[in-house]
DOPA-370354 format. One record per residue (C-alpha): y, z, x; residue number from 1. Coordinates in nm, 3 decimals. Layout:
<pts>
c2: Y, c3: Z, c1: X, num: NUM
...
</pts>
This chain:
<pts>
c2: 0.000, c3: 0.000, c1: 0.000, num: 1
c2: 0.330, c3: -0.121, c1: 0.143, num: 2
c2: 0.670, c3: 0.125, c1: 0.023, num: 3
c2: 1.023, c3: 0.013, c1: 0.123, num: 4
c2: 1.226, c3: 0.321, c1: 0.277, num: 5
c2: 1.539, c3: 0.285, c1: 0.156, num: 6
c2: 1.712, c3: 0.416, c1: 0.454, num: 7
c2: 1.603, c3: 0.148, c1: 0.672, num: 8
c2: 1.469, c3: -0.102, c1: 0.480, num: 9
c2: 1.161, c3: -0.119, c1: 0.696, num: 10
c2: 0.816, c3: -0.144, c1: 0.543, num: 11
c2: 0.640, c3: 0.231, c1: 0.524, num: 12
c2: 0.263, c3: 0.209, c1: 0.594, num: 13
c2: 0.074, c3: 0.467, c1: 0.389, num: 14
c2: -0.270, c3: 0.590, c1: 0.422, num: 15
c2: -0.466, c3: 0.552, c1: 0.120, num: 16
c2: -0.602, c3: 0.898, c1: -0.011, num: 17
c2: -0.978, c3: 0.975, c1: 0.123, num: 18
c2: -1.080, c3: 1.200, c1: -0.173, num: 19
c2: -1.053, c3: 1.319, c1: -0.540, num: 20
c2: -0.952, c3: 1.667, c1: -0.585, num: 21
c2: -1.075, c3: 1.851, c1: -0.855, num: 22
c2: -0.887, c3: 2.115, c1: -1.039, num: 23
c2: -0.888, c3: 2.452, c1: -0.836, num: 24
c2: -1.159, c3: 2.666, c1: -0.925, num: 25
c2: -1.040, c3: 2.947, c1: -1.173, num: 26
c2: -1.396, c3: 3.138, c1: -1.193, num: 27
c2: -1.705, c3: 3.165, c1: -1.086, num: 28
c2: -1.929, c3: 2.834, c1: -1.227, num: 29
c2: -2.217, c3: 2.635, c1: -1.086, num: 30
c2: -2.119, c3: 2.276, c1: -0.921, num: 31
c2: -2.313, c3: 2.136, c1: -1.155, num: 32
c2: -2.128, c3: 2.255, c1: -1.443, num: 33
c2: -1.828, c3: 2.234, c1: -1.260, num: 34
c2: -1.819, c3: 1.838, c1: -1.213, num: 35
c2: -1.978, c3: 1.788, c1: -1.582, num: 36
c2: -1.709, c3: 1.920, c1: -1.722, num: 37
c2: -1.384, c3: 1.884, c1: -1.490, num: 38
c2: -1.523, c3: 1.524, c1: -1.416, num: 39
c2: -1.646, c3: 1.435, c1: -1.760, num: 40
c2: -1.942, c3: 1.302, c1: -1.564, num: 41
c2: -2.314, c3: 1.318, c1: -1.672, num: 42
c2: -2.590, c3: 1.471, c1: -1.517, num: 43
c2: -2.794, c3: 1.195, c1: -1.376, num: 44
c2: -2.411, c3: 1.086, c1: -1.185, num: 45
c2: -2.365, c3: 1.435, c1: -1.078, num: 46
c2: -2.718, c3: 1.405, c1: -0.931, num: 47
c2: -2.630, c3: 1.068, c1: -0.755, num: 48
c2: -2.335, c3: 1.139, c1: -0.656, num: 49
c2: -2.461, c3: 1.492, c1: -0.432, num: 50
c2: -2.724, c3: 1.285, c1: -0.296, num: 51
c2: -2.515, c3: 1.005, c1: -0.150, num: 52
c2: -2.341, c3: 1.309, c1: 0.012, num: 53
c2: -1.973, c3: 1.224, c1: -0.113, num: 54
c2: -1.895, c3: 1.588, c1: -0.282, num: 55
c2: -1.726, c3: 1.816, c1: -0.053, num: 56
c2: -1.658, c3: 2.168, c1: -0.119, num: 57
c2: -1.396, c3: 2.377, c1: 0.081, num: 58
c2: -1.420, c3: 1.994, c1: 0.309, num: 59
c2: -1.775, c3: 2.028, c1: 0.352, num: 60
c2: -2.054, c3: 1.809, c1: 0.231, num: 61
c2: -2.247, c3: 2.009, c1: -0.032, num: 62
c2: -2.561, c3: 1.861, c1: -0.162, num: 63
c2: -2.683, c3: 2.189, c1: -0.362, num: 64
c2: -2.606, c3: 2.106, c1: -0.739, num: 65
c2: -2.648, c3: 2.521, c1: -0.814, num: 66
c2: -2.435, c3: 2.620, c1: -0.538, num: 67
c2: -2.173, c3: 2.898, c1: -0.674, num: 68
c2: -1.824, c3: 2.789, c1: -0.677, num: 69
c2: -1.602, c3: 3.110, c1: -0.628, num: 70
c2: -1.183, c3: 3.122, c1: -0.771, num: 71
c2: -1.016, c3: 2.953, c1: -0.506, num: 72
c2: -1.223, c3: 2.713, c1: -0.384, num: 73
c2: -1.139, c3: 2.337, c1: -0.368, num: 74
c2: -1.380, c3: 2.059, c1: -0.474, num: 75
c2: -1.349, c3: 1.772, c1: -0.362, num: 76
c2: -1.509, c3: 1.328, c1: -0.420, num: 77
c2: -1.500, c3: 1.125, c1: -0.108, num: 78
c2: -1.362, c3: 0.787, c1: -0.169, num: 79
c2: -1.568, c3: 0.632, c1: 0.137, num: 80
c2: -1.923, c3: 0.421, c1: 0.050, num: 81
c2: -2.048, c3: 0.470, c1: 0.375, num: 82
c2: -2.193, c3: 0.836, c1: 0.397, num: 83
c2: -2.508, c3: 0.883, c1: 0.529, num: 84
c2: -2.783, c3: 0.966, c1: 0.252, num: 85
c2: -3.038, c3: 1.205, c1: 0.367, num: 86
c2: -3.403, c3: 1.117, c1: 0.273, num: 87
c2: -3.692, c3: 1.235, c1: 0.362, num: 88
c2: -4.016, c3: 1.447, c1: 0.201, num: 89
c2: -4.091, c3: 1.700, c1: 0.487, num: 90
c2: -3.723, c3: 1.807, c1: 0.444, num: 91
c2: -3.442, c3: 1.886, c1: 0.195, num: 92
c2: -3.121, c3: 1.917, c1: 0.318, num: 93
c2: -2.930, c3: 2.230, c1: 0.181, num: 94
c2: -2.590, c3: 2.239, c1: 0.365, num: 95
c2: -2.349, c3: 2.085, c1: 0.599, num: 96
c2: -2.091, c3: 2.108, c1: 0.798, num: 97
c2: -1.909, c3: 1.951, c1: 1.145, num: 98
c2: -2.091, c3: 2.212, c1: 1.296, num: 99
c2: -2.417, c3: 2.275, c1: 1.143, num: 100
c2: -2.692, c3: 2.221, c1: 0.916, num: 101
c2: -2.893, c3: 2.458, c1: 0.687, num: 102
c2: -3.247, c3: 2.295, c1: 0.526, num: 103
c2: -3.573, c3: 2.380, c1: 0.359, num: 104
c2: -3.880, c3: 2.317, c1: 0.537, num: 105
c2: -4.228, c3: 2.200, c1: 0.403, num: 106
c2: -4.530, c3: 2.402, c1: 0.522, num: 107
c2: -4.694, c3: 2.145, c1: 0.800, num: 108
c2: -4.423, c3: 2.035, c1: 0.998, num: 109
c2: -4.327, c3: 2.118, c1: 1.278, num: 110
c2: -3.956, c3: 2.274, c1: 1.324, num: 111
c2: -3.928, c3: 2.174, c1: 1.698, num: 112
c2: -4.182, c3: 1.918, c1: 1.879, num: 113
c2: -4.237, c3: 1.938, c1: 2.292, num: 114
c2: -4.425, c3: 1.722, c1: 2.569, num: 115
c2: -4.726, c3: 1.825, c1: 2.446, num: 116
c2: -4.668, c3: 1.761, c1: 2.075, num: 117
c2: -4.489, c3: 1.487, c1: 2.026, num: 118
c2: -4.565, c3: 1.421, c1: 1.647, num: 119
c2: -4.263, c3: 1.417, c1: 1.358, num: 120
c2: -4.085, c3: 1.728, c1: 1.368, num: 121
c2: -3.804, c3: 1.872, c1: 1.178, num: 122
c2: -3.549, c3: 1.868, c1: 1.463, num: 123
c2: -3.684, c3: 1.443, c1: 1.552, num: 124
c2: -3.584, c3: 1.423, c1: 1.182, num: 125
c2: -3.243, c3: 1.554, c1: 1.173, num: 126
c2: -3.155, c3: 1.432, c1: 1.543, num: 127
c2: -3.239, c3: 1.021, c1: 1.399, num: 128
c2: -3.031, c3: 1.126, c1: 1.092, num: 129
c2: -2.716, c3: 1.246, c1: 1.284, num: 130
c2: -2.743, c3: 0.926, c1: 1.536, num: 131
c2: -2.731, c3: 0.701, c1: 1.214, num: 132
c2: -2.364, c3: 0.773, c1: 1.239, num: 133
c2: -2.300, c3: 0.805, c1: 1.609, num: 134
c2: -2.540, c3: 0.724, c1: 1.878, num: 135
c2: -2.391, c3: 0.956, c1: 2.099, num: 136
c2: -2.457, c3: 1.265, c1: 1.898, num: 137
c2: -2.771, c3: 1.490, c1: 1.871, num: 138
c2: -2.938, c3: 1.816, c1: 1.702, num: 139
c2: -2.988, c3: 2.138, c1: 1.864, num: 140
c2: -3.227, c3: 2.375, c1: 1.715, num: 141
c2: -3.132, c3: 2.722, c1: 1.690, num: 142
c2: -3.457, c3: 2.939, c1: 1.621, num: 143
c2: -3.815, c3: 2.853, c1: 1.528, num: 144
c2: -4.009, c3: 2.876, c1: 1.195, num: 145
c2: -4.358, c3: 2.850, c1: 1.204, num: 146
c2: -4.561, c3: 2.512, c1: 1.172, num: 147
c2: -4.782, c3: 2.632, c1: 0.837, num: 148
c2: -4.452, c3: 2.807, c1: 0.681, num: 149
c2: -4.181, c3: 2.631, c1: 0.500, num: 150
c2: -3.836, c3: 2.758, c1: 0.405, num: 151
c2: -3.480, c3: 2.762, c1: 0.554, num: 152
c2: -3.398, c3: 2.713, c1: 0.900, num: 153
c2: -3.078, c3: 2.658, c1: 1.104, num: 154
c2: -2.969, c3: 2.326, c1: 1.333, num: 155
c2: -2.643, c3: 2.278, c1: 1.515, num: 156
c2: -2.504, c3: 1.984, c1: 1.578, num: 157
c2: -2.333, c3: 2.085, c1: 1.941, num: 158
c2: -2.469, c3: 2.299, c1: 2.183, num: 159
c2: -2.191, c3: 2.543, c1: 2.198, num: 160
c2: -2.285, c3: 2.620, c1: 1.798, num: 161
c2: -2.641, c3: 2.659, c1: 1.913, num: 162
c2: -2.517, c3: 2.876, c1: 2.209, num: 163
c2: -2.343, c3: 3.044, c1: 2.013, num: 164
c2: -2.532, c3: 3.158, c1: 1.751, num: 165
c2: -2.857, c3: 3.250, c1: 1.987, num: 166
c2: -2.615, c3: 3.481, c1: 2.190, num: 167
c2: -2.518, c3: 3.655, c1: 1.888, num: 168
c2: -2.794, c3: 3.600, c1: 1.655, num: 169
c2: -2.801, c3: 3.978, c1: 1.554, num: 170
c2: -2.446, c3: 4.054, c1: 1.463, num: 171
c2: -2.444, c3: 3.689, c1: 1.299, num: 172
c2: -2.695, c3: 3.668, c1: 1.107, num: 173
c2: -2.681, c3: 3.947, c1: 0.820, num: 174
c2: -3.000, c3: 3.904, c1: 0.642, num: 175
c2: -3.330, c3: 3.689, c1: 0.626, num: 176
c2: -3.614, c3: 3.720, c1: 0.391, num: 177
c2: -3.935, c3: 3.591, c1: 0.331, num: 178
c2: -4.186, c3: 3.581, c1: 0.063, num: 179
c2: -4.574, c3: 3.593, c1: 0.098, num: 180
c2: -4.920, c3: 3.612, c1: -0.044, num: 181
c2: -5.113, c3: 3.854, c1: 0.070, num: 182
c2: -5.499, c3: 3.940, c1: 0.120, num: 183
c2: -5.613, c3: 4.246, c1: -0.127, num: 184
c2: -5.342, c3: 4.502, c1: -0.350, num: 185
c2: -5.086, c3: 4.711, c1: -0.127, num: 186
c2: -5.146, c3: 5.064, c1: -0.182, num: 187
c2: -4.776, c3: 5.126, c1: -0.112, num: 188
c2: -4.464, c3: 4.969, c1: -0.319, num: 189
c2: -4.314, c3: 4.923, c1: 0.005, num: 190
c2: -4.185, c3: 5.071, c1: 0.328, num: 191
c2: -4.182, c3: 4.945, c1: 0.679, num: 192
c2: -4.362, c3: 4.884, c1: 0.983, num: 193
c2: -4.247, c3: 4.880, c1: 1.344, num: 194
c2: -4.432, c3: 4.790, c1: 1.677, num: 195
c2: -4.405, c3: 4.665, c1: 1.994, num: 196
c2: -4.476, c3: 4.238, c1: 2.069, num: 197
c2: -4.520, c3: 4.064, c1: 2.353, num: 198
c2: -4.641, c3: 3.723, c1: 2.387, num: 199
c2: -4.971, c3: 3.632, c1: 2.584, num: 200
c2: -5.054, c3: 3.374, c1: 2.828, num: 201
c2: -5.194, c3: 3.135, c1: 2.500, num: 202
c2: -4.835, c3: 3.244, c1: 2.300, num: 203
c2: -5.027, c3: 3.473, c1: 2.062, num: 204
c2: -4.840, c3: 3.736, c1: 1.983, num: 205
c2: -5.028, c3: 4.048, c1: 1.918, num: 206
c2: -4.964, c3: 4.450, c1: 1.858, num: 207
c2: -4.810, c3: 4.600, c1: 2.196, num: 208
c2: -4.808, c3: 4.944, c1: 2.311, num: 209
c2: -4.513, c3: 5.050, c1: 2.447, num: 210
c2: -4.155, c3: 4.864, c1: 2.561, num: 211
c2: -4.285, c3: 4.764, c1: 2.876, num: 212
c2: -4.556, c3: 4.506, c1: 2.719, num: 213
c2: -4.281, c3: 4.347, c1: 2.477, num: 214
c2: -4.010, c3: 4.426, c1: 2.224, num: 215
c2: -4.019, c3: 4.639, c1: 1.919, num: 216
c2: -3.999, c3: 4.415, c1: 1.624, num: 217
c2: -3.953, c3: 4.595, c1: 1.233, num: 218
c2: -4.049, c3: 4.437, c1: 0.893, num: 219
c2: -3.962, c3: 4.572, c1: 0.583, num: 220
c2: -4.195, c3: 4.506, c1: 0.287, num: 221
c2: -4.139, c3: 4.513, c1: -0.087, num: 222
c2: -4.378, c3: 4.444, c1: -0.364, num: 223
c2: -4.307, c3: 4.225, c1: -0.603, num: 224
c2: -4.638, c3: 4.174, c1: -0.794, num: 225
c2: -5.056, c3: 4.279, c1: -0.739, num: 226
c2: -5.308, c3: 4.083, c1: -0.924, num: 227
c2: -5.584, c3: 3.929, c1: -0.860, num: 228
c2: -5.698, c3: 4.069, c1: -0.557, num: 229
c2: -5.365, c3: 3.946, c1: -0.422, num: 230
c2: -5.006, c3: 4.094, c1: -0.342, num: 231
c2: -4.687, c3: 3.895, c1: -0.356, num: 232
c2: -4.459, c3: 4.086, c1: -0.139, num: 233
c2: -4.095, c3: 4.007, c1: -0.018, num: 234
c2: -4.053, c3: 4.081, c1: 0.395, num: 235
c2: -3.714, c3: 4.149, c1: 0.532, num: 236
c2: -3.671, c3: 4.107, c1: 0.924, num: 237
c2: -3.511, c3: 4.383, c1: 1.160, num: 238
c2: -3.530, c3: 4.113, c1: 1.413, num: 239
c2: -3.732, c3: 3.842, c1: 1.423, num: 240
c2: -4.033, c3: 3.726, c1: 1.657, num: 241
c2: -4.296, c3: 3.491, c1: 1.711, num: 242
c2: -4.581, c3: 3.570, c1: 1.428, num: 243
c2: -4.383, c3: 3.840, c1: 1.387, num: 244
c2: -4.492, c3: 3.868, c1: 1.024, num: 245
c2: -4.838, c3: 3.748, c1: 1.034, num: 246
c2: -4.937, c3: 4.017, c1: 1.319, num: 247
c2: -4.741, c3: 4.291, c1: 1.141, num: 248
c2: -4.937, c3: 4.237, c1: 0.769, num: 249
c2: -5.279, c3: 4.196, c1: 0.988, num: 250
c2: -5.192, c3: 4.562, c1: 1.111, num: 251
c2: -5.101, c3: 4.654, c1: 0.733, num: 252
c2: -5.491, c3: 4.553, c1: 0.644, num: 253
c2: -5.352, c3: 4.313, c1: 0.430, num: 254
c2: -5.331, c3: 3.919, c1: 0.608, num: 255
c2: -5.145, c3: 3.668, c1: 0.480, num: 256
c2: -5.295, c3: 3.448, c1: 0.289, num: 257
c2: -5.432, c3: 3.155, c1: 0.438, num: 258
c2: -5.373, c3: 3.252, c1: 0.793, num: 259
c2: -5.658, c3: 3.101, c1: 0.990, num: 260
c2: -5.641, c3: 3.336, c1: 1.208, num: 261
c2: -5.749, c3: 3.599, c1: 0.972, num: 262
c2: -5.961, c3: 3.496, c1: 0.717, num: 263
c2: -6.010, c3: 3.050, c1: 0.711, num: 264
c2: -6.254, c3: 3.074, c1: 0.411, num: 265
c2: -5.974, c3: 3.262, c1: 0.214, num: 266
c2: -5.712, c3: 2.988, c1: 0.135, num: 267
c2: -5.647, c3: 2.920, c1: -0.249, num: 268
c2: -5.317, c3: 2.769, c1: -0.185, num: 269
c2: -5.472, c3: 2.548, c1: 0.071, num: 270
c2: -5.147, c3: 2.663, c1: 0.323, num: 271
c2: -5.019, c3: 2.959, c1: 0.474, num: 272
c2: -4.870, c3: 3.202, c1: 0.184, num: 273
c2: -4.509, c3: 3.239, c1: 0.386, num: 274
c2: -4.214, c3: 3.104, c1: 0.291, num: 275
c2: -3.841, c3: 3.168, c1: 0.406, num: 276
c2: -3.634, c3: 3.201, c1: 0.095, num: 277
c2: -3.317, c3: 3.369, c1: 0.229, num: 278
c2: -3.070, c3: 3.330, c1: 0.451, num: 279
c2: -2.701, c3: 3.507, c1: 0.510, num: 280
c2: -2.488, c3: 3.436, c1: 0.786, num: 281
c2: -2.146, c3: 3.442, c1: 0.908, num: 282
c2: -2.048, c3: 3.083, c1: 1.041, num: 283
c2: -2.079, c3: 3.078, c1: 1.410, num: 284
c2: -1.712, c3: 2.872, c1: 1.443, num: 285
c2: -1.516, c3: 2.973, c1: 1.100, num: 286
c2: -1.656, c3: 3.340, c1: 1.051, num: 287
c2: -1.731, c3: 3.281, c1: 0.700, num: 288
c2: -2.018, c3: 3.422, c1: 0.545, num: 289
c2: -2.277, c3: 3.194, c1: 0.400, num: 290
c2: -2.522, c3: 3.271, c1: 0.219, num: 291
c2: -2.885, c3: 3.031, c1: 0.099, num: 292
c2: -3.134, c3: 3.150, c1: -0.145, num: 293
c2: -3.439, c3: 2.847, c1: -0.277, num: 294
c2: -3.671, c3: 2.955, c1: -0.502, num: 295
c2: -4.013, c3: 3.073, c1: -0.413, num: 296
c2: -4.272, c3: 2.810, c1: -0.404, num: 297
c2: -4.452, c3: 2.797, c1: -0.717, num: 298
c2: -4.841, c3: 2.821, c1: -0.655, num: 299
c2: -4.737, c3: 3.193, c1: -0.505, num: 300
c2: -4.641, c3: 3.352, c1: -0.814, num: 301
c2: -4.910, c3: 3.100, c1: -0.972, num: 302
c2: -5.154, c3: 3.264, c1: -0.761, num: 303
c2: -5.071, c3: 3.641, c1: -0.863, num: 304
c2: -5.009, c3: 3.516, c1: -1.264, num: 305
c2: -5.359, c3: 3.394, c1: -1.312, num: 306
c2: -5.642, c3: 3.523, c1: -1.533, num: 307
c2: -5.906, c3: 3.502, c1: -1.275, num: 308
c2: -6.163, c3: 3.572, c1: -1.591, num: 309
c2: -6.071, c3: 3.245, c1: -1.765, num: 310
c2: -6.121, c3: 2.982, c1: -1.453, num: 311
</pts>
């Protein structure tokens, strides 16, 4: 668009607007409902729309069509037909940011590969995703989840995020909780157990004595449900190591479910029973506090609902 200044006469260039903004959030509503009704848009475009990435809130890219809008908070349509979709079905992409990216994780992939394992991991996916729009750009994974669990995990995109948030990974990161089938009904509602880990030659973590084998690692248990000859529990981490959970429910008497390295004949839910459902954090660069909750896979409360006398 070409204005005339009427001081000079000359032409005045103008850049043409990048987004729509929505009206300013007044209270608390879902995005969802939000863009139905201050967009007079319909579902299935709302749904399009989040998946070709173009919805922004607070200027960043928010795919998550129940994320909580808060009073104050701006919403915002990118004009631009060129953003990056995200596809794929070993991943779902929850948030994003210039610095970061939060997703949810099926059960069999791995979260980082190495020389030895050089299959499709969650990190290969994300790092060909992020060099669709640059070449010169890359992932950096910031902490591990294992291979047969699936939930929420962490990526930066530079490696001063990723350096960042390792180095202060416990004042960061507020909260992160897991859910889980386990083997048999917990004689206690819940209640915590503490130990100390190290890792072994083969990277087996296992039940250490004292400080000077490893590092004490706490989870916090709470039952949700026992049926079944099953427990669905929620797990809250102190701190967080490798197998951290599997080796502390082992020394409970109570193994999650399908963990091979427990029990392999007893896997109804033909996968590990452990899934990372939630995850608060205060941004590593803005200092905001995030916070990610999915829903709990659905063969686990399945598994604790059913009438084992009918089947």
């Amino acid at each position: 668009m070409r204005n005339r200044n009427n001081n000079t006469g000359r032409p005045i260039h103008r850049r043409a607007e990048q987004f729509t903004n929505f009206p300013t959030i007044k209270e608390p509503i879902g995005l969802m409902d939000f863009l139905i009704t201050k967009g007079n848009l319909s579902r299935n475009k709302v749904k399009t729309l989040l998946s070709h990435r173009v919805i922004l809130v607070d200027k960043k890219i928010t795919t998550q069509y129940d994320f909580e809008l808060r009073p104050g908070m701006l919403v915002q349509m990118s004009k631009k037909h060129n953003q990056k979709e995200f596809k794929s079905t070993q991943l779902k992409l929850i948030y994003e940011d210039a610095y970061l990216i939060v997703v949810d994780k099926r059960e069999g992939l791995l979260a980082v590969g190495s020389e030895k394992q050089k299959e499709m991991s969650a990190f290969k996916i994300l790092d060909d995703y992020i060099k669709r729009s640059s070449k010169q750009r890359r992932i950096y994974g910031v902490h591990r989840l294992d291979r047969e669990a699936s939930g929420l995990m962490i990526f930066a995109k530079d490696e001063r995020t990723k350096q960042n948030l390792q180095d202060n990974w416990r004042r960061l990161v507020t909260e992160r909780a897991y859910v889980a089938i386990l083997e048999g009904e917990m004689e206690k509602e819940n209640g915590a157990i503490s130990s100390w880990l190290a890792n072994d030659q083969l990277y087996v973590a296992h039940a250490a004595t004292n400080n000077a084998e490893g590092d004490k690692a706490i989870t916090y248990y709470t039952t949700i449900k026992k049926s079944n000859g099953y427990t669905l529990v929620e797990l809250d981490l102190g701190n967080g190591y490798k197998e951290q959970i599997r080796t502390h429910m082992q020394e409970l008497g109570h193994p999650v479910v399908g963990d091979a390295k427990s029990n392999i004949d007893n896997n109804p839910l033909k996968r590990l029973a452990l899934h990372a459902f939630l995850l608060r954090f205060h941004h590593p660069v803005t200092g905001e506090l995030l916070n990610f909750e999915i829903p709990y896979p659905s063969g686990f409360r399945k598994l604790v609902q059913r009438n084992v006398e009918e089947e």
